[in-house]
Each structure stands twice: as structure tokens, then as C-alpha cells.
N, CA, C and O atoms as a Tripos MOL2 file, in Angstrom:
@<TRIPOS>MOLECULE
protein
  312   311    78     0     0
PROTEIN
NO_CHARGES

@<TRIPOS>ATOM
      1 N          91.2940   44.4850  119.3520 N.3       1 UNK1
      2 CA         91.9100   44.0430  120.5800 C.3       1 UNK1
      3 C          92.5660   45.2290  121.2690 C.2       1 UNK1
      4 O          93.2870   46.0340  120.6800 O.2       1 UNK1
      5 N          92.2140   45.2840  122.7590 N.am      2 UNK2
      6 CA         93.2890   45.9810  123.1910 C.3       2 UNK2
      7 C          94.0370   45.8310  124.6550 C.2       2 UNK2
      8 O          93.8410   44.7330  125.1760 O.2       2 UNK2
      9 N          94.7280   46.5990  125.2880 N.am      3 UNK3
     10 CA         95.4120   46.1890  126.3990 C.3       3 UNK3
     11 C          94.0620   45.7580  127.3780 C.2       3 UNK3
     12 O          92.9600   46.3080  127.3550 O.2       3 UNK3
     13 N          94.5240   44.5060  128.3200 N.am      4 UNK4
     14 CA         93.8350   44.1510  129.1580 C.3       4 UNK4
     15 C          92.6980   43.3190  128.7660 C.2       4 UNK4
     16 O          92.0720   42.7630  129.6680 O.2       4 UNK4
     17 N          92.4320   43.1970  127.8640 N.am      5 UNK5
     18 CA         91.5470   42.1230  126.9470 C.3       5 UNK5
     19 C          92.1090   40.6900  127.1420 C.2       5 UNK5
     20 O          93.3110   40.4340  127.0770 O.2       5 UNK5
     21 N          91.1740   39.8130  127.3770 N.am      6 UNK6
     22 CA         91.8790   38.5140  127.6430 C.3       6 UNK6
     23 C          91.6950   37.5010  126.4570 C.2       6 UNK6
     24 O          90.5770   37.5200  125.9420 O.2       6 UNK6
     25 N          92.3230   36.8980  126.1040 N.am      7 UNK7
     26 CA         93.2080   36.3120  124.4290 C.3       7 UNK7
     27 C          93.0570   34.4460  124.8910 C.2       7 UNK7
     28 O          93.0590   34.0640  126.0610 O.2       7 UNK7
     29 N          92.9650   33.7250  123.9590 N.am      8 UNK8
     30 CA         93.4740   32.4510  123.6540 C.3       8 UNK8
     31 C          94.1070   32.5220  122.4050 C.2       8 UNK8
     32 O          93.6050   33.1270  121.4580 O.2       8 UNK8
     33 N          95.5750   31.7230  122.3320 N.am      9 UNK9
     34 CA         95.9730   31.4090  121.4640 C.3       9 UNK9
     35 C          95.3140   30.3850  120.2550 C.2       9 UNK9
     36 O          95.0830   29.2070  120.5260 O.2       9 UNK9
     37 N          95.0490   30.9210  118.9620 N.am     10 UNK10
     38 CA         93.9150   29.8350  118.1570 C.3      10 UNK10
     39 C          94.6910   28.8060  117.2380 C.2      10 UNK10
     40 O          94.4360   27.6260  116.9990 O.2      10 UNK10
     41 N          95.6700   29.5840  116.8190 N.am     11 UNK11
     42 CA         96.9350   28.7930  115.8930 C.3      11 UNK11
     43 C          97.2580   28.2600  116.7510 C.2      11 UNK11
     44 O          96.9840   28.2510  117.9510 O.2      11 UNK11
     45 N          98.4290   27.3510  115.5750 N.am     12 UNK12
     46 CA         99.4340   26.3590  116.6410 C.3      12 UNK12
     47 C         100.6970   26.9790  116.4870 C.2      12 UNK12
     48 O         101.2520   27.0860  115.3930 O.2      12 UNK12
     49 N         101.2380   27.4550  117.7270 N.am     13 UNK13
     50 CA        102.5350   28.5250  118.0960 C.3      13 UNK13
     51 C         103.3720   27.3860  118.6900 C.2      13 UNK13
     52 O         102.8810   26.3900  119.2220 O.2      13 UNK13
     53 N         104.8690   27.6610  118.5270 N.am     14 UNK14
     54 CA        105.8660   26.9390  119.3950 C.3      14 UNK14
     55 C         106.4400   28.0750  119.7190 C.2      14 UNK14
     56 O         106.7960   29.0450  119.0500 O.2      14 UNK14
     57 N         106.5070   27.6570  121.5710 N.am     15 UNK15
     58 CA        107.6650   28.6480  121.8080 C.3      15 UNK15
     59 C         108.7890   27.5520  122.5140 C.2      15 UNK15
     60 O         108.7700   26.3800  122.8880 O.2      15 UNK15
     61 N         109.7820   28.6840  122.4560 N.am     16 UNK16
     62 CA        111.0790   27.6400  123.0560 C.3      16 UNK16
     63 C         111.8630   28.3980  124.4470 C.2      16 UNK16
     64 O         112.9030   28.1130  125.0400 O.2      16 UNK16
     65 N         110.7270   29.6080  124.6720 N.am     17 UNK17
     66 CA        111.0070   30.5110  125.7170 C.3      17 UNK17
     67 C         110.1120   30.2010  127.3430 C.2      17 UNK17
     68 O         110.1800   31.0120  128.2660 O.2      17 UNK17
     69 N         109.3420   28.9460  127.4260 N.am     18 UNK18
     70 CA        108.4570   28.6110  128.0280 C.3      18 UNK18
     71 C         109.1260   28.3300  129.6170 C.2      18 UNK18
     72 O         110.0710   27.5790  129.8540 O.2      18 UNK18
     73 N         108.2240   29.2950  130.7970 N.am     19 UNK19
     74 CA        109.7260   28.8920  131.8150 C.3      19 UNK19
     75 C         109.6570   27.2110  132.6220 C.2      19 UNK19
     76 O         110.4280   26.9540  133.5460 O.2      19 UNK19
     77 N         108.6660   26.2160  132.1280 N.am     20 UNK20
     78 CA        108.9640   25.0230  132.3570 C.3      20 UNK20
     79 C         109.8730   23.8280  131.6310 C.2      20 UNK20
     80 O         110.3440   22.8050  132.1300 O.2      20 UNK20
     81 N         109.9490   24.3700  130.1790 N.am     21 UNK21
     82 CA        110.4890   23.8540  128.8940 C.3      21 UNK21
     83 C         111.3930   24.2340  128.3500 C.2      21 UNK21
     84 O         111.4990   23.9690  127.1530 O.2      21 UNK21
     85 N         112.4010   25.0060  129.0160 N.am     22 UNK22
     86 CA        113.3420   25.8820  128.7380 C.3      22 UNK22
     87 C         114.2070   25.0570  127.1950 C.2      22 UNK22
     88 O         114.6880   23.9410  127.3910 O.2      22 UNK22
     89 N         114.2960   25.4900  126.2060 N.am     23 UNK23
     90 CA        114.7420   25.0350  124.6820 C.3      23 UNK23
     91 C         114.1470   24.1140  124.4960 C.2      23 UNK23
     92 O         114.8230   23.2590  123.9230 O.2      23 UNK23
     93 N         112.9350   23.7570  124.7440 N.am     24 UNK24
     94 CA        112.3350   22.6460  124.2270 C.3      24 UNK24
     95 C         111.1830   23.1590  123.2400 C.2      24 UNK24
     96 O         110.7890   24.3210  123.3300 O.2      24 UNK24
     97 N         110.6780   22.3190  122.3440 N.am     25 UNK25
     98 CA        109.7570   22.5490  121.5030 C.3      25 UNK25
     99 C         108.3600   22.8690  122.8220 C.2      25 UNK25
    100 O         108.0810   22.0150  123.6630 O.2      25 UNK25
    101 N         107.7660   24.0060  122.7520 N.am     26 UNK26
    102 CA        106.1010   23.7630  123.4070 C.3      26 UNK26
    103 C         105.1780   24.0470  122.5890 C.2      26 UNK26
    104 O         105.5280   25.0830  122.0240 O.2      26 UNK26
    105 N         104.2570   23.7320  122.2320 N.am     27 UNK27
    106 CA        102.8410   23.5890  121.5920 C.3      27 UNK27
    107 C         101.9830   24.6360  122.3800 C.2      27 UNK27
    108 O         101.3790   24.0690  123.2910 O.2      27 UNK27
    109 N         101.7520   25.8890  122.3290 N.am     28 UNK28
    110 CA        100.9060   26.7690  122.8070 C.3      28 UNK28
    111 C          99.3770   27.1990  122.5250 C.2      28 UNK28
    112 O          98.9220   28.3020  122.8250 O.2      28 UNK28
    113 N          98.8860   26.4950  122.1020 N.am     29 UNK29
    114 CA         97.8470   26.2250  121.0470 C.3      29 UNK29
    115 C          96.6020   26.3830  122.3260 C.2      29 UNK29
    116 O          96.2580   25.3200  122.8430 O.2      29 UNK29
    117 N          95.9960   27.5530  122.7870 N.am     30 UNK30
    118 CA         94.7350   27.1670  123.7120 C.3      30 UNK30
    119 C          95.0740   27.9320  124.9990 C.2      30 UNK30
    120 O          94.3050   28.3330  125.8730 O.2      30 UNK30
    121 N          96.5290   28.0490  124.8980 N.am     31 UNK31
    122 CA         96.8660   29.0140  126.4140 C.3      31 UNK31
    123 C          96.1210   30.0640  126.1310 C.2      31 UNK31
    124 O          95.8800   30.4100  124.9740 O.2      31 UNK31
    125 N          95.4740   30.9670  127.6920 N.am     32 UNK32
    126 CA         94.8510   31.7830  127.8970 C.3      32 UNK32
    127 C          96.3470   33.0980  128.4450 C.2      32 UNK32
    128 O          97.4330   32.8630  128.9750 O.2      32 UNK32
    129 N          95.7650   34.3160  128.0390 N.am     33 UNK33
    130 CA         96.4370   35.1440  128.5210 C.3      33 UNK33
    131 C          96.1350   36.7360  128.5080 C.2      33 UNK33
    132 O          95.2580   36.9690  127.6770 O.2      33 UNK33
    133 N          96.5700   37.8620  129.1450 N.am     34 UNK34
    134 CA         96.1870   38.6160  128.9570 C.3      34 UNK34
    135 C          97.3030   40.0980  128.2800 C.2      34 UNK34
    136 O          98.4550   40.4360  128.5500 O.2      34 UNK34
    137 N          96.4550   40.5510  127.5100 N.am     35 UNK35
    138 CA         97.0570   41.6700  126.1930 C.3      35 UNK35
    139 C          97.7570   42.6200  127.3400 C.2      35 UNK35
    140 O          97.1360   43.3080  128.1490 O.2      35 UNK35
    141 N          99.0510   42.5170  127.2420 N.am     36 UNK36
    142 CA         99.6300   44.0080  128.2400 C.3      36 UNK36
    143 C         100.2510   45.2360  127.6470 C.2      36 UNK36
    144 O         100.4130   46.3510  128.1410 O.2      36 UNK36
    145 N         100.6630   44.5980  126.0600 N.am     37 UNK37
    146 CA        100.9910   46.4450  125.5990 C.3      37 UNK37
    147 C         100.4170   45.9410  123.9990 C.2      37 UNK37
    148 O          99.8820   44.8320  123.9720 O.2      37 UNK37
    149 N         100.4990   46.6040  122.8710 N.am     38 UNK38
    150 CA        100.4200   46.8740  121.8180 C.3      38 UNK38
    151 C         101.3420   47.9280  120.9420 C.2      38 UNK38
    152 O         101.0350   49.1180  120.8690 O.2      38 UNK38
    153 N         102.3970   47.4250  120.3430 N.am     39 UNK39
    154 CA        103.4680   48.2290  119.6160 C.3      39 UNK39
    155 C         102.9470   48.5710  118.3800 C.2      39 UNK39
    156 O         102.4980   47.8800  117.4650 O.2      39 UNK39
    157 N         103.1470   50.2410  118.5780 N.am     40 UNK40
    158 CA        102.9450   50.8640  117.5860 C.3      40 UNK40
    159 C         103.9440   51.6420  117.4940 C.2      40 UNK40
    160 O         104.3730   51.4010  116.3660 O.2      40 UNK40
    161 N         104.7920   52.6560  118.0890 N.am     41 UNK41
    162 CA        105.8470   53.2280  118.2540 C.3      41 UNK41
    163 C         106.8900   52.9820  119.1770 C.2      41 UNK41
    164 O         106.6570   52.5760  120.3160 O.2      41 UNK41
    165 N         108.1970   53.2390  118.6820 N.am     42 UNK42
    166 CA        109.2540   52.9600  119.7710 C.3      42 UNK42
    167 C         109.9630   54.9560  119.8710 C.2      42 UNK42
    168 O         110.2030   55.7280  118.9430 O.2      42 UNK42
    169 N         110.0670   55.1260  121.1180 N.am     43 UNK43
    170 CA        110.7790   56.4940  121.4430 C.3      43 UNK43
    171 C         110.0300   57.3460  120.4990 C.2      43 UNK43
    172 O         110.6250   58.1810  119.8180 O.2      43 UNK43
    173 N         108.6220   57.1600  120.4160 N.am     44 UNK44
    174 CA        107.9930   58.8050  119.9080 C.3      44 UNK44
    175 C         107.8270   58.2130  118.3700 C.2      44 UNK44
    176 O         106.8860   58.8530  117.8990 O.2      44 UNK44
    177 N         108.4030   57.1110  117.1870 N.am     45 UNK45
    178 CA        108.5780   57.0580  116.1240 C.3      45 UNK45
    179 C         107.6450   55.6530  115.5800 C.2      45 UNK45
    180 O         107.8200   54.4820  115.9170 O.2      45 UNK45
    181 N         106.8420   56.0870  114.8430 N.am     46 UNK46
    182 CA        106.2340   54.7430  114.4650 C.3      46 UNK46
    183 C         106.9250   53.6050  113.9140 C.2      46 UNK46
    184 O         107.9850   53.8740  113.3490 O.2      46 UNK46
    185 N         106.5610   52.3620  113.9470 N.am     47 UNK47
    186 CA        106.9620   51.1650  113.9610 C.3      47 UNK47
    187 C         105.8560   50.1940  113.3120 C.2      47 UNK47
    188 O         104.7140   50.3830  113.7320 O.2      47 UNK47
    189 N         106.0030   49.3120  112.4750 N.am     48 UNK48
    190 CA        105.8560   47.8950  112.3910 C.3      48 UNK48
    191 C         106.3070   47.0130  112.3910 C.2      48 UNK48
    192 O         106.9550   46.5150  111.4710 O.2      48 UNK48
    193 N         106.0780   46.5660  113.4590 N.am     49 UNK49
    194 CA        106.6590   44.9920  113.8890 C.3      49 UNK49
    195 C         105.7560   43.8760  113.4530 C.2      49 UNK49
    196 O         104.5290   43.8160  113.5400 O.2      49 UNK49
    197 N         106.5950   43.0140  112.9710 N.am     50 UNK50
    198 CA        105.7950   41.6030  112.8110 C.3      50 UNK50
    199 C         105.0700   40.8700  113.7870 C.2      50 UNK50
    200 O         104.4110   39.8800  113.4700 O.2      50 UNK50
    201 N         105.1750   41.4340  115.3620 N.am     51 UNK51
    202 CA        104.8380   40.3400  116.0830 C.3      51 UNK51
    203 C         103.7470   41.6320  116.7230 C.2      51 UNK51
    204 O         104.7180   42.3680  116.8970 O.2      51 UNK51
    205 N         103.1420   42.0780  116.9700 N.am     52 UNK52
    206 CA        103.0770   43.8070  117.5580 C.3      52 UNK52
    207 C         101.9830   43.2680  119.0440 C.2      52 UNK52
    208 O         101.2270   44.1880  119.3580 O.2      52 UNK52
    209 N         101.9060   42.6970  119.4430 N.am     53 UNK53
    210 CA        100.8370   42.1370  120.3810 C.3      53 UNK53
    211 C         101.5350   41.9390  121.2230 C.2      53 UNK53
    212 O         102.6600   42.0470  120.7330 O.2      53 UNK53
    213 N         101.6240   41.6840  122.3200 N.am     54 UNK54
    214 CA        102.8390   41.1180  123.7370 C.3      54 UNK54
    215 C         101.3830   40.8040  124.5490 C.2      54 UNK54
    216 O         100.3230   41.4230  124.6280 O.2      54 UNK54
    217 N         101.9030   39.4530  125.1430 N.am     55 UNK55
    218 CA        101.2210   38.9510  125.7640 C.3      55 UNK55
    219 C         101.3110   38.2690  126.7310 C.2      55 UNK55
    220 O         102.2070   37.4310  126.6220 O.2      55 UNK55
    221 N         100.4180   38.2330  128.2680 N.am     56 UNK56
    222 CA        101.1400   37.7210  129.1680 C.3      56 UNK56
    223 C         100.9170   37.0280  129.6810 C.2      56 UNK56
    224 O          99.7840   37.3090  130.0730 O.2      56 UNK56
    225 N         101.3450   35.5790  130.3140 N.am     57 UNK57
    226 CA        100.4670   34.2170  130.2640 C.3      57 UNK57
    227 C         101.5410   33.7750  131.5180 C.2      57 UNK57
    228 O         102.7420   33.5160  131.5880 O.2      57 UNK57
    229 N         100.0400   33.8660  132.7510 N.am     58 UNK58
    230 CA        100.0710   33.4550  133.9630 C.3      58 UNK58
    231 C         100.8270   31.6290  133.7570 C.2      58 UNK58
    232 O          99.9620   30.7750  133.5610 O.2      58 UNK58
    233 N         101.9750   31.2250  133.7920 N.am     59 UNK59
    234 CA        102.3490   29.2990  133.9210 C.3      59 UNK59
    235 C         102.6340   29.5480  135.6840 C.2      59 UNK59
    236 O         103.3120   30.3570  136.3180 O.2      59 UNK59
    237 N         101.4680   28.0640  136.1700 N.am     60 UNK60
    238 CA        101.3780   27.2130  137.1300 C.3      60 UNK60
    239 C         103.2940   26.6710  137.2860 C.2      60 UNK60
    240 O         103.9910   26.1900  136.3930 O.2      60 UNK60
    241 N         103.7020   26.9910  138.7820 N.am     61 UNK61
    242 CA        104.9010   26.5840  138.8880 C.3      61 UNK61
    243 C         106.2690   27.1090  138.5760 C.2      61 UNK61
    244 O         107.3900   26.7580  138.9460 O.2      61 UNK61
    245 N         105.8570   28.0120  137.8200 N.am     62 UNK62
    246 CA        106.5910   29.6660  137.4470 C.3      62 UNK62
    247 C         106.9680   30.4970  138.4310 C.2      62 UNK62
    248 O         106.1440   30.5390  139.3450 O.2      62 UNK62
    249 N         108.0600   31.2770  138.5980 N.am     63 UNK63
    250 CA        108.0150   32.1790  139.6180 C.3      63 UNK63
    251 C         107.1580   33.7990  138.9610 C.2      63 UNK63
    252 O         106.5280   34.4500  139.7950 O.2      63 UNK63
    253 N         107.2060   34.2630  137.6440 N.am     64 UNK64
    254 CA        106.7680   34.7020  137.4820 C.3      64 UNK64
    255 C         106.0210   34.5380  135.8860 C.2      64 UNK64
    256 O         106.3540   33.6140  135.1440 O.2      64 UNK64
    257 N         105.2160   35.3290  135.5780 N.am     65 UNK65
    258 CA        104.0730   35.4470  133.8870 C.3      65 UNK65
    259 C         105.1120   35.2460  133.0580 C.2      65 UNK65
    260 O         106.1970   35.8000  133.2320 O.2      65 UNK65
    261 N         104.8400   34.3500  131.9850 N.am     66 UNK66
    262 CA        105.5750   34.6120  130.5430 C.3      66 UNK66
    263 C         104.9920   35.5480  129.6330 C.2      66 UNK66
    264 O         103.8380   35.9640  129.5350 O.2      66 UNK66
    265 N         105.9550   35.7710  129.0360 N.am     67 UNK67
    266 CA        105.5840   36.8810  127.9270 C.3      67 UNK67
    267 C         106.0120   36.7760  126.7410 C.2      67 UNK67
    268 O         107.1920   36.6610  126.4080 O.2      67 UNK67
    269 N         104.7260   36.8220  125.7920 N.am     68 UNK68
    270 CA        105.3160   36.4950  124.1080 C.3      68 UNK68
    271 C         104.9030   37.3410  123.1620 C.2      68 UNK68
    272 O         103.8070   37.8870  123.2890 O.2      68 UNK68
    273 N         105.5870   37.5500  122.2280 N.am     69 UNK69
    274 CA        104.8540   38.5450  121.1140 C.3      69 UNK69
    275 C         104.0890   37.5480  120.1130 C.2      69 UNK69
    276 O         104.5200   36.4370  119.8050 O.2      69 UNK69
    277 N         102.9770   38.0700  119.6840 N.am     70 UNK70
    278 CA        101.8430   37.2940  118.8210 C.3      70 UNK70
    279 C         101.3170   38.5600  117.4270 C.2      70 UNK70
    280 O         101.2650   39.7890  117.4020 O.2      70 UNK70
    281 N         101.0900   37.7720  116.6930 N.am     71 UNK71
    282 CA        100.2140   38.6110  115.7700 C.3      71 UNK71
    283 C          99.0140   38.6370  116.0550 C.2      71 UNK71
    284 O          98.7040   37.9300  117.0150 O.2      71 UNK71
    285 N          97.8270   39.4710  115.3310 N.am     72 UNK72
    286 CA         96.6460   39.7650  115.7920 C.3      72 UNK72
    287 C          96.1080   38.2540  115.3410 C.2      72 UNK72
    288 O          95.4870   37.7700  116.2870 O.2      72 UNK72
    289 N          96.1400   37.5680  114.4660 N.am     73 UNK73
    290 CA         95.4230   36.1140  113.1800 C.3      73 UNK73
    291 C          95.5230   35.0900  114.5380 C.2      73 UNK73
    292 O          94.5840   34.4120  114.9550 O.2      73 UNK73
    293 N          96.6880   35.1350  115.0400 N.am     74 UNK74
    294 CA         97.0510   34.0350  115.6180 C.3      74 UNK74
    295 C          96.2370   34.1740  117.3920 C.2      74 UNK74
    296 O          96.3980   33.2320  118.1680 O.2      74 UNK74
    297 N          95.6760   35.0220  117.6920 N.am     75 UNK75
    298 CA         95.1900   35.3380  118.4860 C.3      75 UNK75
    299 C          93.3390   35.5410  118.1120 C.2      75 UNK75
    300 O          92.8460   35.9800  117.0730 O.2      75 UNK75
    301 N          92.5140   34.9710  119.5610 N.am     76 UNK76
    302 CA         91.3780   35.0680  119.7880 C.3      76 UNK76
    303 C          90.5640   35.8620  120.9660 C.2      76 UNK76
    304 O          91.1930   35.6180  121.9950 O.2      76 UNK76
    305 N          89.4280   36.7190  121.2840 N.am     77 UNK77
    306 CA         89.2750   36.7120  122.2960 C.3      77 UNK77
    307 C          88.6280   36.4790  123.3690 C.2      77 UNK77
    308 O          87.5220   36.5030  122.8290 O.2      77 UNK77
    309 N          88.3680   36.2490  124.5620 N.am     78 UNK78
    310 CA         87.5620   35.3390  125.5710 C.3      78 UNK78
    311 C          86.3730   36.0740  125.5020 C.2      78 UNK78
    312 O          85.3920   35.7250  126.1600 O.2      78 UNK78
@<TRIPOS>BOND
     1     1     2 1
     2     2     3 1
     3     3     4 2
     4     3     5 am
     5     5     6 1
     6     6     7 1
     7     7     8 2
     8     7     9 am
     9     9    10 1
    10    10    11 1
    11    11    12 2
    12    11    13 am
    13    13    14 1
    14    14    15 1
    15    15    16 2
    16    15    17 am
    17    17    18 1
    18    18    19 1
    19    19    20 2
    20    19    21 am
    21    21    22 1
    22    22    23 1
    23    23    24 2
    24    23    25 am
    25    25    26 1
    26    26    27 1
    27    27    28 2
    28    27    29 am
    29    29    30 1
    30    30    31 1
    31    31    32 2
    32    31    33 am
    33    33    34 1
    34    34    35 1
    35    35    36 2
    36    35    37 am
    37    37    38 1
    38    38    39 1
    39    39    40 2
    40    39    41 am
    41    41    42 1
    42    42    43 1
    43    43    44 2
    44    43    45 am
    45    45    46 1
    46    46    47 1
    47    47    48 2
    48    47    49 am
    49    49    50 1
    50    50    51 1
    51    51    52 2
    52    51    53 am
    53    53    54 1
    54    54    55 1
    55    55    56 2
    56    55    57 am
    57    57    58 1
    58    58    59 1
    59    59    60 2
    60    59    61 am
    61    61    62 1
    62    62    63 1
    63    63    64 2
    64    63    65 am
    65    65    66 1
    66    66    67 1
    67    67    68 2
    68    67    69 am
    69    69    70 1
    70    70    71 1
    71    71    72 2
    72    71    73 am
    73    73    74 1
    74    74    75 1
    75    75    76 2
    76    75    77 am
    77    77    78 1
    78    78    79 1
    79    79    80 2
    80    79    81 am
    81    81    82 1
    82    82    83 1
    83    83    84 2
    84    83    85 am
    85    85    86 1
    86    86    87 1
    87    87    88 2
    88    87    89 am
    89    89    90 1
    90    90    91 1
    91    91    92 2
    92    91    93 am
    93    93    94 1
    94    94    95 1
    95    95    96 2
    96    95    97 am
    97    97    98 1
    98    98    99 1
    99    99   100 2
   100    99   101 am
   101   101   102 1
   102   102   103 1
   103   103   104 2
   104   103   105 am
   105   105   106 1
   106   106   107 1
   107   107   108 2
   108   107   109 am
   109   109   110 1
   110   110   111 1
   111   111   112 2
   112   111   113 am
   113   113   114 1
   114   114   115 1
   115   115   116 2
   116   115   117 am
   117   117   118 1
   118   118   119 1
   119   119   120 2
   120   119   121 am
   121   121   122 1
   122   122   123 1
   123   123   124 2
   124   123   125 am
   125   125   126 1
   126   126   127 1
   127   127   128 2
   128   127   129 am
   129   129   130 1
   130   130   131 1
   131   131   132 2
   132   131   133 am
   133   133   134 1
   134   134   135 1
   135   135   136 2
   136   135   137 am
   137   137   138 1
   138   138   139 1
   139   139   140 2
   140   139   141 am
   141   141   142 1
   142   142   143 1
   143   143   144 2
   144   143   145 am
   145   145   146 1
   146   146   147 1
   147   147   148 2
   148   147   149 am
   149   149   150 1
   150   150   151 1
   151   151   152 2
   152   151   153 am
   153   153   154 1
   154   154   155 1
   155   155   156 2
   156   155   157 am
   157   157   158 1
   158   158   159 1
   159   159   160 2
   160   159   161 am
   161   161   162 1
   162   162   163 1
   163   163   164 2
   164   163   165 am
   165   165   166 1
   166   166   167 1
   167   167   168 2
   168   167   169 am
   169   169   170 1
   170   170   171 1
   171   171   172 2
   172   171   173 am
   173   173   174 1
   174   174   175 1
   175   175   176 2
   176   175   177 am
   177   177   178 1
   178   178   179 1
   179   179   180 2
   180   179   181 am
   181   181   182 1
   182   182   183 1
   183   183   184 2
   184   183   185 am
   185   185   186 1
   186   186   187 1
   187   187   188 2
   188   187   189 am
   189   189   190 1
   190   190   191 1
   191   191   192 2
   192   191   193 am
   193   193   194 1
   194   194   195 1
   195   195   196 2
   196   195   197 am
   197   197   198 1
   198   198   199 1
   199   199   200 2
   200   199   201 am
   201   201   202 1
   202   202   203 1
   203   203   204 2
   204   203   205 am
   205   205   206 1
   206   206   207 1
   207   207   208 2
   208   207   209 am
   209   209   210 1
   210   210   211 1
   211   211   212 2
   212   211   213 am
   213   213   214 1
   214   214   215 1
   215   215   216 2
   216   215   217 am
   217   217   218 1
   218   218   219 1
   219   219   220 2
   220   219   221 am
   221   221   222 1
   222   222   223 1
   223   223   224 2
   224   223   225 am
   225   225   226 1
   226   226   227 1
   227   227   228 2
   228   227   229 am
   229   229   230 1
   230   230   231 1
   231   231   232 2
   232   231   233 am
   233   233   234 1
   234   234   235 1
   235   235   236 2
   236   235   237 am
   237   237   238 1
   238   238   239 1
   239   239   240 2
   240   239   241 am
   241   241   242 1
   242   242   243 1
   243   243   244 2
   244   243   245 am
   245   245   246 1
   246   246   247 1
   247   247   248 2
   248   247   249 am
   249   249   250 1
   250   250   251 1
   251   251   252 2
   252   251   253 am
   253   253   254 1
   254   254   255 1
   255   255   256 2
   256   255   257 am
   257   257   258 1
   258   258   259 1
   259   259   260 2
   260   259   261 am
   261   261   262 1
   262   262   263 1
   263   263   264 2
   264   263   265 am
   265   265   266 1
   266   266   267 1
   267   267   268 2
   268   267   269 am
   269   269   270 1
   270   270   271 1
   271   271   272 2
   272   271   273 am
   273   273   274 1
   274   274   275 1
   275   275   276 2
   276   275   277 am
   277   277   278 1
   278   278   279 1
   279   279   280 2
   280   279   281 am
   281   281   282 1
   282   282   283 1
   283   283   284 2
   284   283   285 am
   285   285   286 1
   286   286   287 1
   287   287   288 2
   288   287   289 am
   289   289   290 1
   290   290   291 1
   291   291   292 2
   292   291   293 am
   293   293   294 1
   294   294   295 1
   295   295   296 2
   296   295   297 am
   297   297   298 1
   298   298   299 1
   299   299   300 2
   300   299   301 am
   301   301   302 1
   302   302   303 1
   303   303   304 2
   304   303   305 am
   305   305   306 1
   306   306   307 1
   307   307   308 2
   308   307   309 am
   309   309   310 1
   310   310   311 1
   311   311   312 2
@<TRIPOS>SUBSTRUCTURE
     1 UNK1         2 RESIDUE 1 A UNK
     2 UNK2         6 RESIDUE 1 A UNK
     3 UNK3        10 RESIDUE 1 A UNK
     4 UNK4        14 RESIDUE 1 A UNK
     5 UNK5        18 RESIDUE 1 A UNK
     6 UNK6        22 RESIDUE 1 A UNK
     7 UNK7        26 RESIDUE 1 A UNK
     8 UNK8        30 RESIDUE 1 A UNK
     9 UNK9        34 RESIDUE 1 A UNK
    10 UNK10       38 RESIDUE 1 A UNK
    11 UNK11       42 RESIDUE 1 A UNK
    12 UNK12       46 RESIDUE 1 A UNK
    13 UNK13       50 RESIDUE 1 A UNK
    14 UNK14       54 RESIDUE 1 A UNK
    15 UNK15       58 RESIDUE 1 A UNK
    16 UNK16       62 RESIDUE 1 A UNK
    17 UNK17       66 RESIDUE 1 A UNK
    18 UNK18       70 RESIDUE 1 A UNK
    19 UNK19       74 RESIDUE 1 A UNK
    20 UNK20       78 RESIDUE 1 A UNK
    21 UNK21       82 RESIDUE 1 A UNK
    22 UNK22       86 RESIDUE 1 A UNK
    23 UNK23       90 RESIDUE 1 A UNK
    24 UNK24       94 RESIDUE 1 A UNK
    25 UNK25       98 RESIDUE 1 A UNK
    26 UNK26      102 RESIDUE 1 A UNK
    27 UNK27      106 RESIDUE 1 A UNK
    28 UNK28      110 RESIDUE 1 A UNK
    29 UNK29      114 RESIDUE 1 A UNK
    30 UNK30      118 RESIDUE 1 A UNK
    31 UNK31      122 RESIDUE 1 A UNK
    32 UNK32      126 RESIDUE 1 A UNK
    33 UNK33      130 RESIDUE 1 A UNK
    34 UNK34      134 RESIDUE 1 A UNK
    35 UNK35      138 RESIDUE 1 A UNK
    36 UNK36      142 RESIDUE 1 A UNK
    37 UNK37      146 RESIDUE 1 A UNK
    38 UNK38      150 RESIDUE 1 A UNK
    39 UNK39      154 RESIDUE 1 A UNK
    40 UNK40      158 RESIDUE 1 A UNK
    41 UNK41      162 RESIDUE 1 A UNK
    42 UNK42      166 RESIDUE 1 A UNK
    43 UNK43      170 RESIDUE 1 A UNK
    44 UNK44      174 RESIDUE 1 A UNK
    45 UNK45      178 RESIDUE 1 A UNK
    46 UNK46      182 RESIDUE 1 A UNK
    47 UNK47      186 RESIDUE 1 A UNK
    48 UNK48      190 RESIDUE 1 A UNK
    49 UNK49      194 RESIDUE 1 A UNK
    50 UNK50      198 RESIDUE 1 A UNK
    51 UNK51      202 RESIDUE 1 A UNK
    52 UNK52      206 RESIDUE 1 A UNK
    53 UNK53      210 RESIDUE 1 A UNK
    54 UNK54      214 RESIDUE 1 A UNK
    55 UNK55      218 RESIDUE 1 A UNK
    56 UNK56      222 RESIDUE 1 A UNK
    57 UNK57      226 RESIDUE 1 A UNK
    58 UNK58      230 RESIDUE 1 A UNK
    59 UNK59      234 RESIDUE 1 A UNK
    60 UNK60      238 RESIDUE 1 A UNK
    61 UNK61      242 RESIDUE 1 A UNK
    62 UNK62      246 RESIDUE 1 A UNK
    63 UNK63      250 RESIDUE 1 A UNK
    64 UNK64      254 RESIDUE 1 A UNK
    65 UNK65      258 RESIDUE 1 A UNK
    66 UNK66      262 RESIDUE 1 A UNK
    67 UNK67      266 RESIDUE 1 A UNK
    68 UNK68      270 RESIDUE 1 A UNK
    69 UNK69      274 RESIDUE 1 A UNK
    70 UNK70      278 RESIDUE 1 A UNK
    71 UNK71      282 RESIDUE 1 A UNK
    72 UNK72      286 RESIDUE 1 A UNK
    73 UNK73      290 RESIDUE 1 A UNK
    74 UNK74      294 RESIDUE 1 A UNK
    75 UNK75      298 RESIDUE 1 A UNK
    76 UNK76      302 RESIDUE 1 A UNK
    77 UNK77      306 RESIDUE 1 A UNK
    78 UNK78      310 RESIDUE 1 A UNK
């Protein structure tokens, strides 16, 4: 996978950061979105993060894209 590659979520993810559902349980399971960075280093120094994928998912009625961190398993691509 890499930046700009377009993704469906394949697992079943909850987020509670969703900007229509604000603290509510959401079921993300099938949203489409597209890969905008990939963490590998922070300030020059390598890193592993558990989530290392960021991803950015156009919601209808939003003022602007949400954005979530994903693992690679939990992610598919179009």
C-alpha cells in the first residue's frame, strides 16, 4: 500500500471520532477512503506505531474529510 492508493475498510472498526456521530459507537466496516501518509518516522527517527496507516474518508454532510489511523490487516485495496 501506499500514499494515494484508495482503501476499503474489511474488518469491523468502531470509531467514536466520526463527524456525524460525535461519541457514539460507528460501525466502519466498507467505508471507502484514501491513504494520505504512512508513519514510519517522527522528526528524522524511526518509529512503530500500532496504527501506522492514516486515512482519509470523504463523510457526505461534513464540512470537512475524516481521518483515522488503521493497520495494514484491517485495510483492503480498490
Amino acid at each position: 500500500m501506499n500514499v494515494g492508493d484508495q482503501v476499503r475498510i474489511k474488518t469491523s472498526v468502531i470509531f467514536y471520532h466520526h463527524p456525524l456521530h460525535r461519541s457514539e459507537a460507528f460501525e466502519a466496516q466498507g467505508m471507502e477512503g484514501t491513504i494520505v501518509n504512512i508513519l514510519t518516522d517522527y522528526k528524522g527517527r524511526p518509529i512503530s506505531p500500532n496504527f501506522p496507516i492514516q486515512v482519509e474518508f470523504q463523510v457526505e454532510g461534513s464540512k470537512r474529510p475524516m481521518r483515522a489511523h488503521l493497520k495494514s490487516d484491517e485495510l483492503e485495496l480498490i
